[in-house]
N, C-alpha and C positions, 0 to 999 in steps of 0.2 A: 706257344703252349698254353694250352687250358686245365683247368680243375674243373674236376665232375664235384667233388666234394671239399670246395673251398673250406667251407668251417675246419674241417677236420685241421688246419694248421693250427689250431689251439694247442693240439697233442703236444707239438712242441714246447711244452712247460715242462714235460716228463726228461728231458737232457737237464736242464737246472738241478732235478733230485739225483740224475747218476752222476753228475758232477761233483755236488755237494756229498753224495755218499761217497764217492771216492777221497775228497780231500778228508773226511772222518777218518777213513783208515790209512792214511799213509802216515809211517813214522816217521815219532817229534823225540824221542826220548833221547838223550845222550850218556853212556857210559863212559868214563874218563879210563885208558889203559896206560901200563908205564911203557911197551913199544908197539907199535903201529905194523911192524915189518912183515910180523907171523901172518897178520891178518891179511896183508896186502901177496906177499905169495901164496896162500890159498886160493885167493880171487882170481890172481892168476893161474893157477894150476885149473880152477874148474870152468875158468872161462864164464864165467854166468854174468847177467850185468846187475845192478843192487836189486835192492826189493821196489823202493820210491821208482826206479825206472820201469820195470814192470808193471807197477800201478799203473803208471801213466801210458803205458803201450794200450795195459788195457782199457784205461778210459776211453783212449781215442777209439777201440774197436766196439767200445759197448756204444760210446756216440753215434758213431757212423751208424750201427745199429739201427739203434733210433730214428734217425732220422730216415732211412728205407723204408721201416716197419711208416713212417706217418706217409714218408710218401707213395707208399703203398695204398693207405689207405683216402686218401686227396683224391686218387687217382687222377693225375696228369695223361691226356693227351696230345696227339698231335692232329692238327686238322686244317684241311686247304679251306674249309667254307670263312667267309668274312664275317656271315650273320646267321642265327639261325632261322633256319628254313618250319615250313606250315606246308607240309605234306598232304594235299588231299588226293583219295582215289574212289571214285567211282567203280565198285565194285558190281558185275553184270552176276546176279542171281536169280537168270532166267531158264526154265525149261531146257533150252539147247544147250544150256552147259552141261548138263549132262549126260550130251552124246558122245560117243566113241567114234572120233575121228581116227579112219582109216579102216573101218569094218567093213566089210565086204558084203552084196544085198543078197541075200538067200531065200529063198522061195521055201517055206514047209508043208512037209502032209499033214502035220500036225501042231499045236502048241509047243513048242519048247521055251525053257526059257534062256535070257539072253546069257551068253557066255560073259565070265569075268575079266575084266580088262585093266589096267594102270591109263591108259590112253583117255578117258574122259578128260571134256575140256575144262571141266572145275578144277581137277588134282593139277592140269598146267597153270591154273588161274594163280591156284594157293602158292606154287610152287616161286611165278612171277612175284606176287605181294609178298611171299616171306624174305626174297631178295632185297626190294625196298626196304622190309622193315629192317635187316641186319644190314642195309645201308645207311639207318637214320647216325646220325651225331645226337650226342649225351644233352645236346641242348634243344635237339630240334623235337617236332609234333607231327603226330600224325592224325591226321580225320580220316575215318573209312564212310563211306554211306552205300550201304547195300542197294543195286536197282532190280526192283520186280515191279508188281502193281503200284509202289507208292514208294518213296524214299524213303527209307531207315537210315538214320545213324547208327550207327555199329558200335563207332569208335572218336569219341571228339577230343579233340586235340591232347591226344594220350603219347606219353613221352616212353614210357617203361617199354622196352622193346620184347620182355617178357610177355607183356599182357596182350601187346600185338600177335604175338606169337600164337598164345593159347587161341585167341581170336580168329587167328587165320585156321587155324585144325576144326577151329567148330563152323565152318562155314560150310552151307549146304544149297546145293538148287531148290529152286523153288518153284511150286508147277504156277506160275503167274507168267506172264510175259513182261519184259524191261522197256519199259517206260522212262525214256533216258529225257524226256523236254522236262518234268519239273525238277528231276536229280539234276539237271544241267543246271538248272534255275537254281536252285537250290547252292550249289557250288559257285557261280558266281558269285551269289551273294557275300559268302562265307568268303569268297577272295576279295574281295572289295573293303573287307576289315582285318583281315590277318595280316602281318605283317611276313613278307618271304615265302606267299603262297606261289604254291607250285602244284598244278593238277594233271593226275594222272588219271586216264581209265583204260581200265583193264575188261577184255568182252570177247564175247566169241564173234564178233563183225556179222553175226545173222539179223542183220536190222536194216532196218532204210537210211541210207550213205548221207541223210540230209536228220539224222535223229539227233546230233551233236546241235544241232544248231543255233541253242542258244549260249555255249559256250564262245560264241564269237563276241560276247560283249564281255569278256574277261578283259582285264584292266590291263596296262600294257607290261606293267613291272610285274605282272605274275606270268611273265613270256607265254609261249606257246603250251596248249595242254598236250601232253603224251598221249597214243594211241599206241596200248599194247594187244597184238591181236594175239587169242589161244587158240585159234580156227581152221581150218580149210572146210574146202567143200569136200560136203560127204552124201552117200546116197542113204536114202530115208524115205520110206513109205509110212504114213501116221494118218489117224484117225483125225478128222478135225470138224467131226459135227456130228451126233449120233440123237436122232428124238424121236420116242414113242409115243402113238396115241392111237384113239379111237380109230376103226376104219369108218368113215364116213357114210359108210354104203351100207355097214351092218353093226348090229350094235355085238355080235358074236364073235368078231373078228379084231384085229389090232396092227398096225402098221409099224411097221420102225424101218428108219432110215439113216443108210451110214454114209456115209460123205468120207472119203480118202485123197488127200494130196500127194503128188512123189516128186522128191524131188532128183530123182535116180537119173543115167545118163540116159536110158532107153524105156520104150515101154516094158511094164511088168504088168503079169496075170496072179494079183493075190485069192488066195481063199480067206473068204468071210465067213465067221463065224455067228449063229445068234442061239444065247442060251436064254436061261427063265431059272434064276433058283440052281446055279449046276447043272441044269438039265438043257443037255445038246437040242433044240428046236431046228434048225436049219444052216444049210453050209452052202455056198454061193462062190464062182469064181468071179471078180469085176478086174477090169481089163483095165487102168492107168495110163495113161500115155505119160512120156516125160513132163516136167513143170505145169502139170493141171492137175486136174480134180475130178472124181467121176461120183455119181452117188448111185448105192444099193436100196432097193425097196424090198422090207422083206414083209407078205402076209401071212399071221397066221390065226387062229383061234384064240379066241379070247375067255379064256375059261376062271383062274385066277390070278392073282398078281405075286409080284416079286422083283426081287432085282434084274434087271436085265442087263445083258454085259455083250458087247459087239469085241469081237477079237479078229485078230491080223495073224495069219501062219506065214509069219516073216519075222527073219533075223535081219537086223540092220542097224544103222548108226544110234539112233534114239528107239529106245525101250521100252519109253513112258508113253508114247503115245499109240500103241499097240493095241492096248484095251480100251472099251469107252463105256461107263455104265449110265444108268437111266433108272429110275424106279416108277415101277407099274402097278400103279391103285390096282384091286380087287376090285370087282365087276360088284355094283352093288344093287341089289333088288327095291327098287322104289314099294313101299308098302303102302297099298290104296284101300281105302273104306269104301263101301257102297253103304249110303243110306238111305233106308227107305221108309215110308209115310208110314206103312204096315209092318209086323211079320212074312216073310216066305219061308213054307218049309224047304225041306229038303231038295226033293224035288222039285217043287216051282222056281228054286233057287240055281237050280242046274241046268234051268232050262231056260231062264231069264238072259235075256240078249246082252244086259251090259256086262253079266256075270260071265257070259262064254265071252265076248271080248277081252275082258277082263285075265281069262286065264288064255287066252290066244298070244297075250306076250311076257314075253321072257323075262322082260327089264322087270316084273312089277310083280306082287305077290297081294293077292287078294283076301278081303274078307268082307262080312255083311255087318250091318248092326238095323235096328230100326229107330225111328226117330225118338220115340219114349228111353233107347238104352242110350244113343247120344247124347240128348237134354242131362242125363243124372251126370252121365261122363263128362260136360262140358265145360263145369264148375274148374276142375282140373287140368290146369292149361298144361301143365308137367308130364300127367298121365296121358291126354292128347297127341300132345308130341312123341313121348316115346310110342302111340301106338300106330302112329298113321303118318307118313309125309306127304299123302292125297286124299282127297276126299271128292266123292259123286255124292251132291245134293240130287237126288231121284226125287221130280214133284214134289218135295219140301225142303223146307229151310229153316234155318234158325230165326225166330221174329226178333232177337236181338242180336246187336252186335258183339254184343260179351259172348254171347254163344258160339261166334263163327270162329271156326280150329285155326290157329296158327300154323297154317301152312299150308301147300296150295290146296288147289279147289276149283270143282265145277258144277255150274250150277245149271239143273238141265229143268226150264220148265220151271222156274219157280224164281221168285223174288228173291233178293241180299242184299243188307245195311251195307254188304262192300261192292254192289255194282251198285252205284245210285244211277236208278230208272223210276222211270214212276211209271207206271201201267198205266195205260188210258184205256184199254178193250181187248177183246179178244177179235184180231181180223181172220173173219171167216170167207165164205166164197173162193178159195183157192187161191189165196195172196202169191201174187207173183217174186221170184228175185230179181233185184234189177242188175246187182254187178256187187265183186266180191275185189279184195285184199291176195291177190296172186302174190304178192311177196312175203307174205307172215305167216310166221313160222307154220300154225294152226292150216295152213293151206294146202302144205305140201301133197303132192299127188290127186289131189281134187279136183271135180267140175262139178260144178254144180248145178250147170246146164239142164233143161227142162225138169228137175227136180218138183216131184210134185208134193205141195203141201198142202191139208185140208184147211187145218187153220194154224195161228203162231197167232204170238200174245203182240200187239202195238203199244212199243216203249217210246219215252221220249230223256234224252240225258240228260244230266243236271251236270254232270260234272266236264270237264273239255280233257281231264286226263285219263280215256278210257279211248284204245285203238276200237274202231267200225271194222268188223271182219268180213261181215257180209252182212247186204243191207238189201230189204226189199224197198217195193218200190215207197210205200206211204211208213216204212220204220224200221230201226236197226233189226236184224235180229240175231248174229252172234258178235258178243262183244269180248274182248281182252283190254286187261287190266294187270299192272304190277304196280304194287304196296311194298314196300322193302325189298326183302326175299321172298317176301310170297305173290305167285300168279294164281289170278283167277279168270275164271272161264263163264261167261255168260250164253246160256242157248236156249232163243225163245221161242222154241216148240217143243214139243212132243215126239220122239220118233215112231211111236207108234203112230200119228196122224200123220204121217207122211211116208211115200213109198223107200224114204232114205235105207231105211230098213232092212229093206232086199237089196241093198248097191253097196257095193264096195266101199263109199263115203263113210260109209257110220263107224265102221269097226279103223277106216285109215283118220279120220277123224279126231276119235278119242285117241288111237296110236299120237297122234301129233299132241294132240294135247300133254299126253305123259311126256314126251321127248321134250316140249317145250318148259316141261315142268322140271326135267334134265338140266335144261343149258345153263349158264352160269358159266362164272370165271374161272378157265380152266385150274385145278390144284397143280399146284408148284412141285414138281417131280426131281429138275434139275439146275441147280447154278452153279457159277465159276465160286473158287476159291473166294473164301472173305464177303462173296456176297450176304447179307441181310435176309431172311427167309421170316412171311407169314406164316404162323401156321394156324388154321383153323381152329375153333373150338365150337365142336360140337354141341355142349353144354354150357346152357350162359350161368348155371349154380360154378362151375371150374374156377378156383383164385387160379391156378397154375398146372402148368404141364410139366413131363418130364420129357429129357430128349438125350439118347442113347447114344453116342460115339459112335467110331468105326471102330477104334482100337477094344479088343477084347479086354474087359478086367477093368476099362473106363467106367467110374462110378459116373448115374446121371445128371444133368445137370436139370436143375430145375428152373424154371421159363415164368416169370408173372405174365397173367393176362392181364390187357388193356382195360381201361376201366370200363367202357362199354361192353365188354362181356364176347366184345365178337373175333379176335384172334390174341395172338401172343407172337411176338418179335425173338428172333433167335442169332445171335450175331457171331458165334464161334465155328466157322466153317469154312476153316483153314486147312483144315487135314484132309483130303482126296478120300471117299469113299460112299460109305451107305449109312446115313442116319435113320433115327427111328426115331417117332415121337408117342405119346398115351396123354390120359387127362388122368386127372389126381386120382379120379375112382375107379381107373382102367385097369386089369391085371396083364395085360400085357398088350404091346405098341399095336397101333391100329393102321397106322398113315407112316409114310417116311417119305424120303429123298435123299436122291444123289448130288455129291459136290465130283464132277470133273471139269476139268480145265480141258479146252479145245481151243488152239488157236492158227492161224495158217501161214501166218510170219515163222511158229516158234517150231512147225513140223517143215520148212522149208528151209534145209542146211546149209545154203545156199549164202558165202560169205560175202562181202564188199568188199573191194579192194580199195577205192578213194573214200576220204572224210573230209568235208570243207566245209567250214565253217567263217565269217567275219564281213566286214563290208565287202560289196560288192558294187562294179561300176557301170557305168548306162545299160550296158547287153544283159544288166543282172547275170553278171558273172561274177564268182569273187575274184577279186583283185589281191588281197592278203590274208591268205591262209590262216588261222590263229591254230590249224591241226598240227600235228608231225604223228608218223607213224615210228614206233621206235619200243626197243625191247628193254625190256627194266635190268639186264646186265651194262647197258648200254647206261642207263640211268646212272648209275652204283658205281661206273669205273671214274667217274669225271672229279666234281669238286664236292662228292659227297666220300670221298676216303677218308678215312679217322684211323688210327693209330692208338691202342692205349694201352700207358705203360705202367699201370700199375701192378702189373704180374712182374714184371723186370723187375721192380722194386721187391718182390718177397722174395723171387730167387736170389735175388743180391744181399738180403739180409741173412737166409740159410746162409749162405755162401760165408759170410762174416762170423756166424756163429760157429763155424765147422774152423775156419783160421783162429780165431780167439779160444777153442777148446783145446785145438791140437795143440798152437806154438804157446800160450800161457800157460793154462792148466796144468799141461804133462809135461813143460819145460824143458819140451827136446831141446831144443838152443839156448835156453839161457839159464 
C-alpha cells in the first residue's frame, strides 16, 4: 500500500483533542445517598448503561471517525508497479490524422463539403492517450511530444492526470507532415536519463515502416517501444502540388498546374476545378490511375491577379487536401521614358519608331520627356524612381553619373559613365557583323544576318564585366550590363542608318530588352506551413510593413525591414491560407501569398503493417526487434492497475457518523 499524500498523517494530532475533550466531560462528581437500591432498580427497569459508558462508546465512534476522515484524505493505494514509471508518447500530429477511415470515394458534379464524422484518426488517437493517462499511478510521469514538421513537447514529465487530460482534448492535426527521425532522437535521449522509461507511440502507420528507426538505440531497461496504430487503409484522392505562373509563350496568359495522387483501389476520373478570386475560370476531368499521380495544365488569360484555388469534386477519406491555393501577382505595366536630345510634338511623336514600338507592347506604358526636362528631374532620385522603371537614352545621355536614373536603361547611340567604352571613331564604310550571343536573353528571335549598317560608333571596353552581345568585325557593338538591380543596354548605332528599321529585329529587339529588364527572382507566391517568407520592399524610405492574416478580425502584424532597405523577413505562417502584405505609406495590401501544405506521403492513406527497428545482422536484417505493435488497453490491464482507496475512507466515515447519531444521540438503546 501507498500514499498519494503522506504528509497528510499529521492530521492525526486532531484524535489527541477528541480524546482529551472527551475526558473534560466525563463525570467526576460524587453525591453521597443513604440507599443505593431505588437508584439501582431504575437502572434496571430502563435498561440504559451509565453516562461515563456512553461517553466512551462515543469516543471510540468519533476516533474511528478521525482516523477515515485522515485516511481519506492520505489517500492510500493499492498498486502492482514496483517503481515508478516515465511515460513517454510520441504523439503523431500529422495531416492524415485527420482522415476519416472507412469513408467511401465519391465522385461529385459539384463542390460539396465533407460530411461529419466521429471516425477521424485523431479522435482514435486522443481516445488511445486518454487510456494511458487514466492508467498512469499517482507516482508516475508522463512526457507527450507532439510529431509534425519538428518535435514539440506538449507535456514533460507531468504527473496530474487532470492536466493530461485537458491536454489530450486540446490536441489537433496539423497540416505539416510527421517527421518521426528527430522525435525518435529526441525520445531516446530523454530515455537514456529517466528512470522507468517506457515509450509509446501513437500514429496513423501512413509513413515509411523504417521512420522509427532511431528508436532502436533505446536502452535495454526501457524494453521495447509500443506501436499503437489508429489506421487502416483508406481511399483518398488529394492534391499534392498546385503552382502558377507566367505562360512562357505569352506575357497575356498564365499557367497553373495541379498534380493529384490516389491512393483508391481502382482508377478514378475526378473534376478539376480552377478559380481566380471565387470566380469559376475552368473545370477539367484528370483521369488517376490507382497509387500514382497525374498532373492538370490549365491555360488561361492573364488579365489581373488574385487568389487562386484548385479544387477536387470528391468526397473521400481526407478533406484537407481537396483544395490547393496559390496567389497571383497582378500583371504589372513596366513604365518607360523615351528621352530625347530635342522636343517632338505631337505628331512627330506619334510617328517616331521607338514611340510606336513603344506602345506595340502591352507589358509597358510609355511616355517622352526631352533631355533639358530630365537634367532638372535628375537631381531627384526619389521622383525618378517613382516615375520611370526604364528609360531610352535616344542619341543622348546624361555627361554625369549622378544623372543616370536608377533603374534600367538603354542606351541607343550615345555614350554612359555606366557602360564604360571609350569611343575611338565612328566606322563607316558599311561595317560588317561578325557573329552575335544566340543565347542572351537580348537575342531571342533574332538574325542578324546580312543586316545592313551605314555606320556604328568603334568602342573598345574598359571594363571585363559587361556581356559582348553582338560584335562586328574591328568592335563590339551591342553590349549588356547588370549593376545591382539595374540593367543596362548598350547599342552602337543608329537605327535610322541601318536598314534594321524595316525588319522585324528592331521592334523584337527592344521587346527583349524590356522582358529582360522583366527577369529577376521570381516573387514568392507560395510556402509550406512555418516556412520564413521575404517580402520585398518596394521603398527603401519603408522602416516596416504590415502583413494581414488569413483569419478575419486578425489585427496586423507589423514586419521591420532589413537594414539595407531591400526586404523584410516574416516568420508567422503557420495557419493554412492567404496573406496579404503593404508598406507603412500603402492604404491597402499590394502583394501577398499563400501558406498550403502539399505533401505525397500525407495524401497516400496507405497504412504499414511492419515496424522494425534495432541491430541488425550480416544480410542487414534486424535480428531484435526493439518495436511491438500493441493497443494502449493492452498497456493499462497489466502492471499499471492502481487501486485508490481514499473514497472508501469517506464512505466509511459517513457511515460512522450515521451509527454515532442514531445509537448515541437518540438513545434508542441505551
Amino acid at each position: 500500500m501507498k500514499l498519494i499524500h503522506p504528509y497528510g498523517l499529521l492530521a492525526l494530532a486532531v484524535v489527541a483533542v477528541i480524546v482529551l475533550a472527551y475526558l473534560l466531560r466525563m463525570p467526576r462528581k460524587k453525591l453521597p445517598v443513604p440507599d443505593a437500591s431505588l437508584w439501582r432498580q431504575l437502572n434496571l427497569a430502563d435498561r440504559r448503561i451509565s453516562q461515563s459508558r456512553r461517553t466512551l462508546v462515543s469516543l471510540a465512534l468519533q476516533v474511528l471517525i478521525a482516523l477515515t476522515l485522515v485516511a481519506a484524505f492520505v489517500k492510500p493505494y493499492l498498486s502492482a508497479s514496483v517503481q515508478p514509471r516515465h511515460e513517454i508518447v510520441l504523439m503523431d500530429l500529422s495531416r492524415s490524422m485527420s482522415a476519416r477511415d472507412g469513408a467511401v470515394l465519391e465522385i461529385l458534379d459539384n463542390p460539396q463539403p465533407a460530411k461529419a464524422s466521429a471516425d477521424a484518426r485523431l479522435d482514435k488517437a486522443k481516445a488511445e492517450l486518454r487510456t494511458l493517462v487514466r492508467g498512469l499511478d499517482f507516482q508516475d510521469r508522463m512526457t507527450v511530444i507532439g510529431v509534425g514538421r519538428r518535435p514539440v513537447v506538449l507535456a514533460s514529465g507531468e504527473t496530474e492526470r487532470a492536466v493530461l487530460e485537458r491536454l489530450t482534448e486540446s490536441l489537433e492535426a496539423r497540416e505539416e507532415k510527421a517527421q518521426f527521425a528527430p522525435a525518435c532522437a529526441l525520445c531516446v535521449e530523454l530515455a537514456k536519463t529517466a528512470e522507468g522509461a517506457h515509450v509509446t507511440v501513437i500514429t496513423d502507420g501512413s509513413l515509411e515502416p523504417n521512420a522509427f528507426e532511431a528508436l532502436g538505440e533505446l536502452p535495454e531497461r526501457a524494453g521495447k517501444a509500443r506501436i499503437v496504430k489508429v489506421g487502416v487503409n483508406s481511399e483518398n484522392l488529394g492534391i499534392v502540388a498546385f503552382r502558377a505562373r507566367k505562360s512562357p509563350n505569352s506575357e497575356d496568359d498564365f499557367q497553373a498546374m495541379v498534380t493529384v495522387r490516389s491512393s483508391a483501389a481502382k482508377a478514378a476520373t475526378v473534376p478539376v476545378a480552377l478559380s481566380l478570386d471565387e470566380h469559376l475560370l475552368d473545370v477539367k476531368p484528370l483521369e488517376v490511375p490507382p497509387g500514382t499521380e497525374r498532373t492538370l495544365v490549365f491555360s488561361t488569360p492573364y488579365h489581373v491577379g488574385g487568389v487562386l484555388k484548385a479544387q477536387l469534386f470528391v468526397r473521400d477519406a481526407l478533406a484537407a487536401d481537396n483544395e490547393a491555393l496559390d496567389y497571383l501577382p497582378a500583371p504589372q505595366r513596366m513604365d518607360v521614358a523615351l528621352i530625347t536630345p530635342k522636343p517632338l510634338s505631337e505628331q512627330e511623336l506619334n510617328n517616331y519608331y521607338l514611340a510606336k514600338i513603344i506602345k506595340c507592347d502591352n507589358g509597358v506604358a510609355g511616355g517622352a520627356l526631352t533631355a533639358d526636362e530630365y537634367t532638372k528631374l535628375a537631381g531627384d532620385k526619389q521622383a525618378v524612381r517613382k516615375m520611370m522603371q526604364a528609360a531610352i537614352f535616344d542619341n543622348w545621355s546624361p555627361a554625369s553619373a549622378d544623372q543616370v536614373p536608377p533603374c534600367h536603361a538603354i542606351f541607343l547611340n550615345t555614350e554612359s559613365p555606366d557602360i564604360p567604352v571609350a569611343v575611338r571613331e565612328a566606322a563607316g564604310g558599311r561595317p560588317l557583323i561578325r557573329k552575335w550571343d544566340d543565347g542572351h536573353p537580348l537575342m531571342n528571335h533574332l538574325n542578324l544576318r546580312d543586316l545592313f549598317l551605314q555606320k556604328a560608333k568603334q568602342v573598345q571596353l574598359q571594363e571585363k564585366g559587361v556581356d559582348v552581345v553582338v560584335e562586328m568585325v574591328t568592335s563590339p557593338l551591342i553590349l549588356a550590363r547588370e549593376i545591382g538591380h539595374r540593367k543596362l543596354v548598350y547599342i552602337g548605332f543608329n537605327p535610322v542608318d541601318s536598314d534594321i528599321q524595316f525588319r522585324k529585329e528592331l521592334p523584337f529587339l527592344i521587346f527583349n530588352c524590356f522582358q529582360w529588364f522583366k527577369q529577376g527572382p521570381e516573387p514568392i507566391t507560395q510556402v509550406a506551413p512555418g516556412e520564413a517568407v521575404t517580402l520585398p520592399v518596394k521603398d527603401p524610405t519603408w522602416k516596416s510593413m504590415l502583413v494581414l492574416g488569413p483569419k478575419k478580425g486578425q489585427p496586423p502584424e507589423r514586419v521591420a525591414v532589413s537594414e539595407d532597405g531591400a526586404s523584410a523577413s516574416f516568420f508567422d505562417t503557420f495557419r493554412p491560407g492567404v496573406y496579404r502584405y503593404m508598406g507603412e505609406n500603402e492604404s491597402a495590401p499590394a502583394g501577398g501569398f499563400a501558406v498550403f501544405f502539399a505533401d505525397r506521403d500525407e495524401a497516400n492513406l496507405k497504412v504499414a503493417d511492419t515496424f522494425e527497428a534495432g541491430p541488425e545482422d550480416a544480410q542487414s536484417h534486424v535480428k531484435d526487434n526493439r518495436l511491438e505493435i500493441a493497443g494502449a488497453e493492452e498497456k493499462s490491464a497489466g502492471d499499471w492497475v492502481s487501486r485508490e482507496l481514499g473514497t472508501y475512507g469517506l464512505w466509511l466515515a459517513g457511515l460512522l457518523l450515521l451509527i454515532e447519531h442514531y445509537v448515541f444521540h437518540r438513545r434508542i438503546f441505551f
